[in-house]
N, C-alpha and C positions, 0 to 999 in steps of 0.2 A: 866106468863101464869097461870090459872087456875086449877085444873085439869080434868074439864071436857075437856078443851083444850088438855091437855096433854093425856088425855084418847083417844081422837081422832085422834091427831095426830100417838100417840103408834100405831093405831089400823090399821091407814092408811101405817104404817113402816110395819107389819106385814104382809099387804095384799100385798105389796111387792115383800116380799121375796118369794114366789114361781114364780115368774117370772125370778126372780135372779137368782135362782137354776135351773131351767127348760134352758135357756141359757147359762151355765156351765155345766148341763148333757150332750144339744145338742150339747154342743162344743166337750166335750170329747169323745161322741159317735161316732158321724158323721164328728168331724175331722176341722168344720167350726164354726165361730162367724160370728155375723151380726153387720156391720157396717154402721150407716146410712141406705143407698140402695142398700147394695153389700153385701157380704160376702168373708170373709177372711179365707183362705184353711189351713189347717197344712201343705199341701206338697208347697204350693207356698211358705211362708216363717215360718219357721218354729219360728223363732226367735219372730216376733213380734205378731204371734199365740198365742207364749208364756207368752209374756208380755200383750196382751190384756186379756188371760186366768187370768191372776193372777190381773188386775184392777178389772174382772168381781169378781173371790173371796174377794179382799178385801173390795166393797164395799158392797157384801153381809154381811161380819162380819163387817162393820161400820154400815150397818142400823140395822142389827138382834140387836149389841149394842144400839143404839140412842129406839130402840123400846123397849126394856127389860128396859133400864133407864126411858123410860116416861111411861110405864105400871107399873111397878113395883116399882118406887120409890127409884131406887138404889143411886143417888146421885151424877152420874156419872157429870154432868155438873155443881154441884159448887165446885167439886174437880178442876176441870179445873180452 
């Protein structure tokens, strides 16, 4: 890729993340995540609340990563 590619790509990873974040406030505020057409309660089960809580964090630190590397040039992907 290029870097004006990369540059856009970064840019579209960044526009991202407050989606991300704003669905992991709402979860922790109000108790629920959104799944597909539904939403998933903490009191219904609490367990898989939990585990969806925590895919919603880690994909926000894999893209905040993937964006910081194509913006910034850190090198992350020929370490790999």
């Amino acid at each position: 890729m290029t870097r004006s590619e990369d540059l856009f790509v970064g840019m579209i990873a960044v526009a991202l993340l407050p989606m991300i974040a704003w669905r992991i406030g709402r979860g922790l505020k109000e108790g629920r995540l959104p799944i597909y057409r539904t939403y998933l309660s903490r009191s219904e089960n609490a367990s898989k609340f939990g585990f969806l809580l925590a895919v919603h964090v880690a994909s926000f630190l894999i893209v905040a990563a993937i964006a910081a590397d194509l913006l910034f040039q850190l090198g992350f992907r020929q370490a790999l």
